[in-house]
N, C-alpha and C positions, 0 to 999 in steps of 0.2 A: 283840812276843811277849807283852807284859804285857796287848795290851787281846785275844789270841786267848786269852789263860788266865783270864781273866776272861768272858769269853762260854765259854769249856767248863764254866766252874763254876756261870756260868746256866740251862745247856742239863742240868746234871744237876740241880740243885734242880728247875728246871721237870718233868722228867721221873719225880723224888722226888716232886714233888705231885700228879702226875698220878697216879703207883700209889697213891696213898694214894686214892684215891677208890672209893667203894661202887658199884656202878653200880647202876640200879636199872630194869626193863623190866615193863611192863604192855602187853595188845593192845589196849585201848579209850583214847578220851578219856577216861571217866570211873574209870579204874580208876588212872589215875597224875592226876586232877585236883585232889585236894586235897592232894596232894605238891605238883603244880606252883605252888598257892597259899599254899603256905609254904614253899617255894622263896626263900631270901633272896640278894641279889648273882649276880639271877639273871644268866645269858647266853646264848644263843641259840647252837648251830653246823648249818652244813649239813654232813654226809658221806653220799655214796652215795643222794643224795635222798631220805635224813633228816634230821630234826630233833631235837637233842639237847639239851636243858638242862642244863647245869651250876650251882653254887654251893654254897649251904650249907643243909645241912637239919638243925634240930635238932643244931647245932655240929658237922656233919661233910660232910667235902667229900664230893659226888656227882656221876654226871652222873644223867638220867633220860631216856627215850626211850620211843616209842610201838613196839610189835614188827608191828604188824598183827595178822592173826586168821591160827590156823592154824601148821602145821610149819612149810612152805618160810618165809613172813616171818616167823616168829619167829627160824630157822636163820639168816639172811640179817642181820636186824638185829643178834643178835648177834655174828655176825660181824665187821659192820659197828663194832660200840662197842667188842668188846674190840679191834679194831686198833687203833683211833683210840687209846681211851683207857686203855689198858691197866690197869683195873683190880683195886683189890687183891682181893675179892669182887664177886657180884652174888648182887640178890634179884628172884625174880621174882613179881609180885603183881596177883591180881585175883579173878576171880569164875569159880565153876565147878557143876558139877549135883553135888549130894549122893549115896553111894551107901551109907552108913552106914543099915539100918533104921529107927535113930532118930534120922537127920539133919532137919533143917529148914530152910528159907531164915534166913539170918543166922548160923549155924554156922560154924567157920575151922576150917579144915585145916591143917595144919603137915605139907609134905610129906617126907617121911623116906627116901621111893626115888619115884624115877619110874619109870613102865612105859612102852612103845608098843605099842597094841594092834591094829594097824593094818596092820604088818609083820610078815609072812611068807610062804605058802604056800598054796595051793586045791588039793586033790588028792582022791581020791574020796570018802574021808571026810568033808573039808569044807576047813572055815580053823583052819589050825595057826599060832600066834605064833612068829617065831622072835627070838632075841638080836639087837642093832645087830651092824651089819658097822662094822670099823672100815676108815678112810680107804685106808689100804694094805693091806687084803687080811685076809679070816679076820674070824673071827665073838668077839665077849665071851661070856665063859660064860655071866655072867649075863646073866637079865632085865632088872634093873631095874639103876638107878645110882641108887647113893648118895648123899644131899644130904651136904654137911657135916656134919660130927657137932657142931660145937661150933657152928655159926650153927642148927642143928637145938634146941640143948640153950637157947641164949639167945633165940630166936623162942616155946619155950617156958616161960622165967621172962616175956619181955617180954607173954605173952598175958594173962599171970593181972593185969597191971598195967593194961591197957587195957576201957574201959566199952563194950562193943559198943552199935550200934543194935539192940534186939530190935526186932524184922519177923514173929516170929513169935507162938506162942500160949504162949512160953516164951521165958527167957533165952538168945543164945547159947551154945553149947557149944566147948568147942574138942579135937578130935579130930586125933592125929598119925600119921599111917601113909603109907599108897600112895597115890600120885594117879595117876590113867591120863590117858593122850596120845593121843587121834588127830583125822583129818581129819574129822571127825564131829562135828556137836552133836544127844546121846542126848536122845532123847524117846520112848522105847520102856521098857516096866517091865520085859520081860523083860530085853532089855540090861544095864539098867543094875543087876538082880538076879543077871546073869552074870558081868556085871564083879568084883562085890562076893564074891561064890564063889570065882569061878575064881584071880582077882588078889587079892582082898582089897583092892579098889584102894575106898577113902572118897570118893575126889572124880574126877568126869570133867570131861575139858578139851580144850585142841587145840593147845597150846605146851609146856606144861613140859618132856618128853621131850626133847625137841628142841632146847630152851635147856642141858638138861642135858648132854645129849650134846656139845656145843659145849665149855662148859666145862669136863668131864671131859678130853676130848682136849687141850684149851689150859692144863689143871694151875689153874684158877680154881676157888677155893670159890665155893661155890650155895646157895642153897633155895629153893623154891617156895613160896608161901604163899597159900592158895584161901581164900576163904568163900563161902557155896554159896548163890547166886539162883535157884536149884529144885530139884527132885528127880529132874532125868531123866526122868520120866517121863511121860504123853502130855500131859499142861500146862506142861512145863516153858517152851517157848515163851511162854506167858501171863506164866508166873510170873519169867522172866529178863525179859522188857517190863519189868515189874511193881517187881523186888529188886534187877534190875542195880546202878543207885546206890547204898544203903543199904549193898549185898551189898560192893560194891568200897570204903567207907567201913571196912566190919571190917577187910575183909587191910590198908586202907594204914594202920589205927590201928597193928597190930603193925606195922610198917616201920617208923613213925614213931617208939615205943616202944623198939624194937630199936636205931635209930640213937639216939637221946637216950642208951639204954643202954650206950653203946661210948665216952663221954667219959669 
C-alpha cells in the first residue's frame, strides 16, 4: 500500500510539472532554431511522428516543436503537443508578410486576435468569410479569436526590452493588432492591401488561426507572435529567401524575453 501511494504521489508531481510548461510551436527550422540553441537539459521525444524538445529556457520548463507550414499541420501538431503535454500556455512564433502601410522586413507583430481568411462561401457575388464552426455543430459569432489578454499585455512590456536585428532602412517597429491565417503565401499588393482594409489584419501568415482555434476549444492561453520577412507583395518571395532568418530572430527575441520575464 505504502509503495502504490508513493508512485500516486509521483504520478501527480510528474503530471504537476508537466502543466507547468509553456509550450512553444514555430513552422520552420529556423523560426524555433535559436530557442533550440538555448535550449538547456535539453530532451528529445517522438509523438505522432513528431519531434518535441523539452527543458529549460530562460529558467522555465518548456516543450518546443516544429508545427510544419500551413492549417492542417499546424492543427495536427498542436493537437499533437497539448495531449502529450498538457500545457499551461503556448506561444506561437515566427515570420510572416507585413500588411501595415508602414511595415518593413524586421517589424513584430504581437497578435491580439487571429482571423481565417480562407473559410467560407463562393456564391454569385464572390468569396464571403464566414466565423469557425465549432467541433459539434454551429458557427462562433465572431471572427476572430482572442489571444490572451495578459500574455498579449507581457509580449508587449517584453518587446520594448529586446534589441531586434534591423534588416531594414530603419529600426524595428513593433505593431499589435490582427494577424490573418490562410492556406496561402500573399505575394499580390492588392491582397494583401485587402487584408489590411477589410480585417485590419498587420500581418499575413498560414498557422496562427488554426493554433488558435485548437487552443481556444481546449481552454489553453495563446499568442501569436510574427515579425515580418516581407511585405506581401509581388517580392515578397525574394524578400522571405532573403529576412526569413534575421525575421524569425525578432519573434524568438520576444519569446525569449517573455519567458526570462515570468521568473
Amino acid at each position: 500500500m505504502k509503495s502504490l501511494s508513493l508512485l500516486f504521489l509521483f504520478l501527480l508531481l510528474s503530471l504537476g510539472a508537466t502543466a507547468q510548461r509553456t509550450a512553444i510551436l514555430g513552422a520552420l527550422d529556423q523560426e524555433i532554431a535559436i530557442l533550440l540553441d538555448s535550449l538547456k537539459e535539453k530532451k528529445e521525444v517522438q509523438h505522432g511522428g513528431l519531434t518535441f524538445y523539452t527543458g529549460n529556457l530562460k529558467g522555465q520548463a518548456v516543450v518546443i516543436g516544429k508545427s510544419g507550414v500551413g492549417k492542417v499541420n499546424a492543427a495536427y501538431s498542436t493537437a499533437i503537443l497539448l495531449n502529450h503535454f498538457t500545457p499551461k500556455q503556448l506561444v506561437f512564433t515566427g515570420v510572416a508578410g507585413g500588411l501595415h502601410p508602414e511595415s518593413l522586413p524586421g517589424d513584430v507583430v504581437i497578435g491580439t486576435k487571429l482571423i481565417q481568411t480562407d473559410f467560407g462561401q463562393i456564391d454569385s457575388v464572390g468569396f464571403k468569410i464566414s466565423p469557425f464552426r465549432k467541433l459539434l455543430g454551429g458557427r462562433y459569432e465572431d471572427l476572430y479569436i482572442h489571444s490572451d489578454p495578459e500574455l498579449v499585455q507581457q509580449a508587449e512590456v517584453a518587446a520594448k526590452q529586446v534589441v531586434f536585428l534591423s534588416i531594414s532602412k530603419r529600426a524595428p517597429r513593433v505593431f499589435s493588432g490582427v494577424i490573418a491565417t490562410a492556406d496561402v503565401f500573399v505575394s499580390n499588393q492588392a491582397t494583401a492591401e485587402k487584408l489590411y482594409t477589410d480585417y485590419e489584419a498587420l500581418a499575413t501568415e498560414m498557422e496562427g488561426a488554426a493554433v488558435a482555434h485548437l487552443c481556444r476549444t481546449l481552454g489553453i492561453p495563446f499568442i501569436v507572435l510574427r515579425s515580418c520577412s516581407d511585405n506581401a507583395n509581388q517580392v515578397a518571395r525574394v524578400s522571405f529567401n532573403q529576412f526569413v532568418r534575421p525575421a524569425a530572430i525578432n519573434s524568438a527575441g520576444i519569446v525569449l524575453q517573455l519567458l526570462s520575464a515570468m521568473n
